[in-house]
C-alpha positions as CSV (number, residue, x, y, z in Angstrom):
1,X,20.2,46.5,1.6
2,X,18.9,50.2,1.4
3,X,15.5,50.5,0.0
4,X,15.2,54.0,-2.6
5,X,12.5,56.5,-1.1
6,X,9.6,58.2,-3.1
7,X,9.8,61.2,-4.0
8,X,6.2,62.3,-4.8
9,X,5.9,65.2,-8.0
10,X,4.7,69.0,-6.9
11,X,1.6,67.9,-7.9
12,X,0.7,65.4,-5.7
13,X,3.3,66.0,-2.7
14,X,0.7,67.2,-0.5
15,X,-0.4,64.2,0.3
16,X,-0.9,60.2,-0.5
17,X,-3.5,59.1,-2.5
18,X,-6.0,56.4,-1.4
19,X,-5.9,53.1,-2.6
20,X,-9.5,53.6,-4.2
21,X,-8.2,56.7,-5.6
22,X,-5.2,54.7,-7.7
23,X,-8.1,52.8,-9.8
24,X,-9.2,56.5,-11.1
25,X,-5.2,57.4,-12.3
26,X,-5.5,56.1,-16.1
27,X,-4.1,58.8,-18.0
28,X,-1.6,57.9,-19.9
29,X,0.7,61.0,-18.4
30,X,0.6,59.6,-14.9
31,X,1.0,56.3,-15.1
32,X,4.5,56.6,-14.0
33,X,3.2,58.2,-10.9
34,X,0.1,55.6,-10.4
35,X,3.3,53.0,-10.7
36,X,5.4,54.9,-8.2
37,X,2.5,55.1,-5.1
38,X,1.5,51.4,-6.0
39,X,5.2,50.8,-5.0
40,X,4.5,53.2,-1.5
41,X,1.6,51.2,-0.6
42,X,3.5,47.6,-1.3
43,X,7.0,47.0,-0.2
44,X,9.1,45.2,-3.4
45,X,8.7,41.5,-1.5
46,X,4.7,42.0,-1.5
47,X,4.7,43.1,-5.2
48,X,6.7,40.0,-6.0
49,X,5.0,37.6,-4.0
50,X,1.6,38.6,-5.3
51,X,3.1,38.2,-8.7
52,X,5.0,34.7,-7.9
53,X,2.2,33.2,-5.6
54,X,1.7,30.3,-8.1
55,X,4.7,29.6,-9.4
56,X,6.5,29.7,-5.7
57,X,5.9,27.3,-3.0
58,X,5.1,28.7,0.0
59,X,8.5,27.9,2.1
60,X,9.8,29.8,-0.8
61,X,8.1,33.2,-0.1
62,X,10.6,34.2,2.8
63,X,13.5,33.9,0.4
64,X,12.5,36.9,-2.0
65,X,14.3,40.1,-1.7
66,X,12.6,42.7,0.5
67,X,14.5,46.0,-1.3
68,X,16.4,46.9,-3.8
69,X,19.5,49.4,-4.6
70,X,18.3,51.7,-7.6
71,X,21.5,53.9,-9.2
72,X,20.4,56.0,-12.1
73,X,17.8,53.8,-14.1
74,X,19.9,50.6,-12.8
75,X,17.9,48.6,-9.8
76,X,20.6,45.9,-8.0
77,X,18.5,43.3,-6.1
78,X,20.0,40.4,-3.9
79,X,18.6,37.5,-5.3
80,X,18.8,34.0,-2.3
81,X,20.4,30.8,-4.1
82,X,17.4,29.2,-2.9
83,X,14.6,31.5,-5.3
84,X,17.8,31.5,-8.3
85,X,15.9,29.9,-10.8
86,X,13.5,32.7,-10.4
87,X,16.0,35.2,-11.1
88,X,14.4,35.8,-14.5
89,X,10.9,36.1,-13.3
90,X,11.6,38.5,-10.4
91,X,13.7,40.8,-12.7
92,X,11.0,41.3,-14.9
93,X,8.6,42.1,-12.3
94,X,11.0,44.7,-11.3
95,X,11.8,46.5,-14.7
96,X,7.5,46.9,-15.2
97,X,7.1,48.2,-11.8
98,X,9.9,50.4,-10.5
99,X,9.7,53.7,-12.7
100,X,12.5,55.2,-15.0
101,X,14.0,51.4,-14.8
102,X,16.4,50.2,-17.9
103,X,18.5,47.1,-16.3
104,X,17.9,44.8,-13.6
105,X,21.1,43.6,-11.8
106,X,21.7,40.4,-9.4
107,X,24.5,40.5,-6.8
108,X,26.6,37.5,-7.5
109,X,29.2,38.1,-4.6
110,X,30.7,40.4,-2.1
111,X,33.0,43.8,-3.0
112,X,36.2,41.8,-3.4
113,X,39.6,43.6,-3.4
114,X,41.2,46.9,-2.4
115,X,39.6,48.4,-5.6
116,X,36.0,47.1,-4.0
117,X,34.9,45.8,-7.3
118,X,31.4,44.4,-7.3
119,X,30.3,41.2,-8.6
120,X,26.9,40.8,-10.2
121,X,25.2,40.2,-13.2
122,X,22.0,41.9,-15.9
123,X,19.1,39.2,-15.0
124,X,17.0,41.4,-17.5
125,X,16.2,44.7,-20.0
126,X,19.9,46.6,-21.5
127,X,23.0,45.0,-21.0
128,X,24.9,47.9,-20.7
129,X,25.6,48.5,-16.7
130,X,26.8,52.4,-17.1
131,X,24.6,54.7,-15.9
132,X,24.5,58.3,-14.6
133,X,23.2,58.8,-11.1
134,X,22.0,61.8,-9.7
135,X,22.3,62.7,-5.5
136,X,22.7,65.9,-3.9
137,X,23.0,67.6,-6.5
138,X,25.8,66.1,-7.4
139,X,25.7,63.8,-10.9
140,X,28.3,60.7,-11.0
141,X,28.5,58.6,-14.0
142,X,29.7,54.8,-13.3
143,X,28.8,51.2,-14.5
144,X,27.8,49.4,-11.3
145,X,29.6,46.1,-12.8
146,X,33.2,47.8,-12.3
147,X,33.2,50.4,-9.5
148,X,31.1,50.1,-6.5
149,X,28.4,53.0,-5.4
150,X,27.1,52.6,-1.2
151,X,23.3,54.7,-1.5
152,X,23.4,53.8,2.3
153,X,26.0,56.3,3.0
154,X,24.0,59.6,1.1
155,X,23.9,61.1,5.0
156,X,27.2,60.9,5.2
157,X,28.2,62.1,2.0
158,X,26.2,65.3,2.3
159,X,27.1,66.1,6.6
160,X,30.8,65.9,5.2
161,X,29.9,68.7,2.5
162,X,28.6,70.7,5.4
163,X,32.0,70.3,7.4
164,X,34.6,71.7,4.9
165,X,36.3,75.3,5.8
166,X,37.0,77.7,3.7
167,X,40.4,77.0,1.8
168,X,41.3,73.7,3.2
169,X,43.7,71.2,1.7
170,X,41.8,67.4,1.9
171,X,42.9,64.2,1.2
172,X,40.5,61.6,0.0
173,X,42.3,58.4,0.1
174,X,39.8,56.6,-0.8
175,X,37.8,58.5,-3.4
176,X,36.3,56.2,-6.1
177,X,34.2,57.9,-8.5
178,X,34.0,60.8,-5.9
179,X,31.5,59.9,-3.8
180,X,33.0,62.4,-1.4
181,X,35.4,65.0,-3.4
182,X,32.6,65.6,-6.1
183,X,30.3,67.1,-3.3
184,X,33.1,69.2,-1.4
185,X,34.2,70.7,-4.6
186,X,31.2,71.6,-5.8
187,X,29.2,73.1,-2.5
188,X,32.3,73.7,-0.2
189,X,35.6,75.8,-0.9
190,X,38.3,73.8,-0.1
191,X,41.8,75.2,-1.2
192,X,42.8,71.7,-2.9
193,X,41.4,68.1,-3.0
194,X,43.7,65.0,-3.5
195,X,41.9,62.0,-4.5
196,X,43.5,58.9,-4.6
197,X,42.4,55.6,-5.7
198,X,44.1,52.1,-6.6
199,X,40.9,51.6,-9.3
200,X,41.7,52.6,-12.9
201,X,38.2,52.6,-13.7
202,X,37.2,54.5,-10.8
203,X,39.7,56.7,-12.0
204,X,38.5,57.3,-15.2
205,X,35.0,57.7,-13.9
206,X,36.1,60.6,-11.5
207,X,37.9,62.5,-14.3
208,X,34.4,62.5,-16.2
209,X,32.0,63.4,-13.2
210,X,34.5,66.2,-12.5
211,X,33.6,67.7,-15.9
212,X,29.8,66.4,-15.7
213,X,29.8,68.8,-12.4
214,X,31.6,71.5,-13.5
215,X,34.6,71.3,-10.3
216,X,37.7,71.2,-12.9
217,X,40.4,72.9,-11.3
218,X,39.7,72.1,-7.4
219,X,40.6,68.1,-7.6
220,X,44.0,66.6,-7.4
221,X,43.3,62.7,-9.6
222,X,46.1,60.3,-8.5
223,X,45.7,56.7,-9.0
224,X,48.0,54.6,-7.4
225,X,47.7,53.0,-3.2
226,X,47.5,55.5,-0.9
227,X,49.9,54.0,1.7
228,X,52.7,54.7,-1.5
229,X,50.8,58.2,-2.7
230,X,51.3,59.9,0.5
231,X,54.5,59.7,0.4
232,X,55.0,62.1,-2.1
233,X,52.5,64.5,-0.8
234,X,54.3,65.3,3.0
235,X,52.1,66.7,5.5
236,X,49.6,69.2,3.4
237,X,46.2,67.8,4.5
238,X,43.9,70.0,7.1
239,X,41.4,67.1,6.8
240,X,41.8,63.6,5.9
241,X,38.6,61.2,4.3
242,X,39.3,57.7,5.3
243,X,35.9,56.2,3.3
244,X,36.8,52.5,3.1
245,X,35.6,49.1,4.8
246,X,36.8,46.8,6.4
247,X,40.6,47.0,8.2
248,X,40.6,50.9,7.5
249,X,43.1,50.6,10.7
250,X,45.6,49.1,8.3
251,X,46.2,52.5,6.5
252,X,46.1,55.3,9.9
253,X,49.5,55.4,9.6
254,X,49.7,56.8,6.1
255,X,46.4,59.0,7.0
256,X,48.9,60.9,9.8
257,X,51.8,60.8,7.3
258,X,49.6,63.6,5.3
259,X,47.8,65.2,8.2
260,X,49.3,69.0,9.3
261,X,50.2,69.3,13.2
262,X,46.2,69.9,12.9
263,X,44.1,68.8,11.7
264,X,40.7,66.1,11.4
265,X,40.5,62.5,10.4
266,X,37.1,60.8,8.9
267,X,37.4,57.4,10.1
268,X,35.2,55.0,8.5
269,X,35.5,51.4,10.4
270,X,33.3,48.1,11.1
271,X,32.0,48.0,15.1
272,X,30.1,45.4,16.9
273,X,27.7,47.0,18.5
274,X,29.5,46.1,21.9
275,X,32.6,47.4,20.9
276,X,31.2,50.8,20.5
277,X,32.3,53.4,21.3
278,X,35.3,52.1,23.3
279,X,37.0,49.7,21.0
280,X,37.1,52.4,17.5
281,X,38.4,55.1,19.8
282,X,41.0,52.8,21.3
283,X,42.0,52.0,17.9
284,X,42.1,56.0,17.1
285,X,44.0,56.8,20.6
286,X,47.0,54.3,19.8
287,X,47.3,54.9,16.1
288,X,47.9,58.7,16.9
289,X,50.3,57.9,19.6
290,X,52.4,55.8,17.4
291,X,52.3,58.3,15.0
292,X,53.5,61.2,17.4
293,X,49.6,63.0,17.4
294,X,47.0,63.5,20.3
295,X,43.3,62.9,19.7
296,X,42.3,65.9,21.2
297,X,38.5,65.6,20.7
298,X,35.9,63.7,19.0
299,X,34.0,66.0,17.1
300,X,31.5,63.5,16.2
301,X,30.4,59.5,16.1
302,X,28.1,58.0,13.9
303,X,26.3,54.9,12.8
304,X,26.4,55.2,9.1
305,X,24.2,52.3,8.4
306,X,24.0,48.6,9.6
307,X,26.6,46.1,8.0
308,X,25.5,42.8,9.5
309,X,23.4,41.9,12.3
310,X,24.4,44.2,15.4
311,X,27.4,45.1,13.2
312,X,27.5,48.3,12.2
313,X,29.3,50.8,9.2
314,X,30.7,53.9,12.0
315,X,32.0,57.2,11.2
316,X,34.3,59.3,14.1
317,X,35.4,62.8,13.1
318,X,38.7,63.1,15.2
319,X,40.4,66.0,16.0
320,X,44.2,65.8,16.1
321,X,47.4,67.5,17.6
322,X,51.2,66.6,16.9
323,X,52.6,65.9,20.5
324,X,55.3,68.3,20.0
325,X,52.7,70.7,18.4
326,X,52.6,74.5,20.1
């Protein structure tokens, strides 16, 4: 799980204070930042083991979670069956300790589903799970119980941004809440965006996050699959976003029914770490054959972010060319 970074006010972003030094911050007006460097100087597991030690037997201590998932003032923690009874305890340490904090959430299960709906549940504080979280600039209201949010892909979401031409047509197949189309609309200037998604709520999420950032106009909603939307759309992309995990292979075909005689596919996959960079390619290679394209050029590969041990969340930007394309 992807731990949340620091980010130190003006004030004191020149450097990190000294342990001694935290014993002196009393004042009432920085005891949010005392909180926050107590946090730098002891990873999540250490808080909660010092705060555990006699209520948890030793053999017990490896089992607590070593980071957390904060979206907007909602931390998600992955809590071991063996520590459950716990659950209460360690949420609580968590709400005192981790700043601007309002719920604590367990994972209870896996993303389940082509609509990747979470499963977990409030351990402690507000019951209510909808939150507003702010990245890149970019503000997207959800509630973390119905639609999922991946922090470990912020990279990628902001190297995509980067990428957009000027007057583009893209297709987000995939788009959720707009993890991806929010940022392009707002900080590139694509021509059009079409963002699909088989989630009603995630639907409804991306229509409000549209209006919290202020891109009305430049997105495209359609919910509905993607394999069935594209077929209404013909072959209007420049640039297709392919953000979904696992058996993203299973939809290349629609991704080519959209894509101009040019144009680039985001391919988001799951790779052993033996398979790359061979086996994703492959996959890339045959899929536009079948489809009567070329890959013409990988214009980049990337590790995302581990998915399981020496399994990994890749990204390959390929470039493509209709065969009969001159």
């Amino acid at each position: 799980m992807q731990g949340v970074g620091f980010e130190p006010t003006k004030a004191l972003s020149h450097r990190l204070l000294r342990p001694a030094e935290l014993t002196r911050l009393s004042d009432p007006c920085i005891l949010n930042i005392k909180s926050n460097l107590i946090l730098m100087l002891k990873s999540i597991k250490q808080l909660l083991a010092e705060s555990l030690k006699d209520e948890l037997a030793s053999e017990q201590l490896e089992f607590l979670p070593s980071g957390y998932q904060k979206i907007g003032d909602i931390v998600i923690v992955n809590i071991n069956s063996e520590i459950a009874k716990f659950e209460d305890e360690i949420g609580k340490i968590i709400l005192k300790n981790i700043p601007n904090t309002r719920t604590v959430c367990s994972r209870t299960g896996s993303i389940i589903d082509e609509e990747r709906l979470p499963q977990l549940k409030v351990i402690t504080g507000d019951d209510n799970t909808e939150t507003v979280h702010k990245e890149n600039g970019c503000l997207y209201k959800l509630d973390v119980a119905k639609v999922m949010f991946a922090k470990g892909n912020l990279k990628e979401r902001h190297r995509l941004q980067k990428l957009i031409r000027e007057n583009e047509t893209i297709v987000d197949m995939f788009c959720g809440i707009g993890y991806f189309s929010i940022g392009i609309a707002k900080f590139a200037k694509p021509s059009k965006i079409y963002a699909i998604d088989i989630n009603p709520t995630a639907i409804l999420y991306l229509k409000e996050n549209i209006q919290l950032n202020k891109v009305e106009g430049k997105i495209e909603v359609i919910l509905g699959d993607c394999r069935e939307v594209v077929k209404n759309l013909g072959k209007i992309a420049d640039r297709v976003i392919m953000g979904y995990l696992p058996n993203t292979r299973e939809f290349l075909d629609s991704a080519f029914s959209v894509l101009k005689q040019e144009g680039v596919i985001h391919y988001h996959d799951i790779s052993k770490e033996e398979e790359l960079w061979d086996k994703p390619i492959e996959i890339l290679e045959k899929s536009a054959e079948k489809n009567g394209y070329i890959l013409e050029k990988i214009l980049e590969k990337k590790i995302v972010k581990s998915y399981a041990p020496k399994v990994f969340h890749v990204v390959i930007d390929g470039k493509f060319q209709a065969a009969n394309y001159k």
